[in-house]
N, C-alpha and C positions, 0 to 999 in steps of 0.2 A: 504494500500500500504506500504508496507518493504522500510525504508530507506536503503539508499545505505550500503554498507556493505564494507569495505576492505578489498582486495585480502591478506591472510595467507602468511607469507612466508613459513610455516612447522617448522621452526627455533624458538627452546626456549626464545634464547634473539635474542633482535633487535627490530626498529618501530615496522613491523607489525609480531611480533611472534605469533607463537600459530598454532593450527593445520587445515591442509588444510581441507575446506568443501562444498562442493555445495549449495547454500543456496536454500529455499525451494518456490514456489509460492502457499501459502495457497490458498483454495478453500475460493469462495467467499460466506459471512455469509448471510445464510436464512431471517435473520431478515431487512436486508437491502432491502427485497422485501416489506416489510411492506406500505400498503398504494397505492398499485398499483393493479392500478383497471383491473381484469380480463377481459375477452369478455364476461365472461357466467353472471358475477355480473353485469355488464353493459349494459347486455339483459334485466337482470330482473329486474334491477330500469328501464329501458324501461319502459316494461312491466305496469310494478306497475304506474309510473307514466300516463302511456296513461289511464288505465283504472280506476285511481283513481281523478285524473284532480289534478289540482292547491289547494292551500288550499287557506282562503280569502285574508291571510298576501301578498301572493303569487302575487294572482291579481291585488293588490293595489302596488304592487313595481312593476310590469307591465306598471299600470296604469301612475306611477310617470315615469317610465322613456320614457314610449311613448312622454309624454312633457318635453322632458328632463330634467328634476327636478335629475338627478345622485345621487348628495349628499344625497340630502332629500331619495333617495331609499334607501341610505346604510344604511341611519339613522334608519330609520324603519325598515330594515332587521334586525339592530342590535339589536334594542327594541323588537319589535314587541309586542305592548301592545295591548289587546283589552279587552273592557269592558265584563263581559260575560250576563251582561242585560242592560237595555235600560239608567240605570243611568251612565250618563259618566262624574262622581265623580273620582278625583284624586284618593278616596283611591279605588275605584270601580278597576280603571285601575289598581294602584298597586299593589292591591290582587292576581288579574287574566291576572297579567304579565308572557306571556310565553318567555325566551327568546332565541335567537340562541347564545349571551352570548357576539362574539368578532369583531372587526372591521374584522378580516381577515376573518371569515368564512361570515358573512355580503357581504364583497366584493364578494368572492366565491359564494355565494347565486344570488347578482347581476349580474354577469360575468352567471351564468346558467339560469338566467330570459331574459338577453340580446339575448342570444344562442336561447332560447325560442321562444321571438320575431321574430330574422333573418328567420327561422326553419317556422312560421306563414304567413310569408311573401313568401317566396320561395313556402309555399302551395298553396299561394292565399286566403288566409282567411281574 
């Protein structure tokens, strides 16, 4: 957005000298779409996700928040550790830590498990 600008008098000297102009309303930049989720991208995560189901990180921040455990879900979106064999050894976990990295996409992850739930319910499942 163009801050405001000062009516020219046309006049060399004086406050507002200088020559008369129309100022311009640029078109607005492409890049400011960034991040906006189409209808046909938001078919095919549909899609993908109906036929790919939940992964297990997924089910378990379900699981936590059907008992309203909240925090404890964000907690775990954010981690999301799991062992990937039967020893569940600290370094076991922290070898084969996958993670989603930030509290906000965490939150974001919970807020579309939430979505999830309502969505299960309205099925009757």
């Amino acid at each position: 957005m163009p801050k405001e600008v000062k009516q020219r008098s046309g006049l060399i000297v004086g406050i507002n000298a200088g020559h008369q102009v129309t100022p311009r309303q640029p078109a607005a930049k492409i890049s400011r779409r960034k991040g906006f989720l189409s209808k046909r991208t938001a078919f095919v995560r549909d899609i993908a996700r109906e036929v790919a189901g939940l992964a297990p990180y997924e089910k378990r921040v379900i699981e936590l928040l059907r008992n309203s455990k909240d925090k404890r879900a964000r907690r775990l979106a954010k981690k999301r550790n799991y062992p990937s064999t039967n020893d569940s050894s600290p370094r076991t976990s922290k070898l084969t830590s996958q993670q989603l990295g930030t509290f906000g996409r965490a939150k974001r992850k919970v807020d579309e498990m939430t979505k999830i739930i309502a969505e299960s319910r309205r099925a009757g499942h």
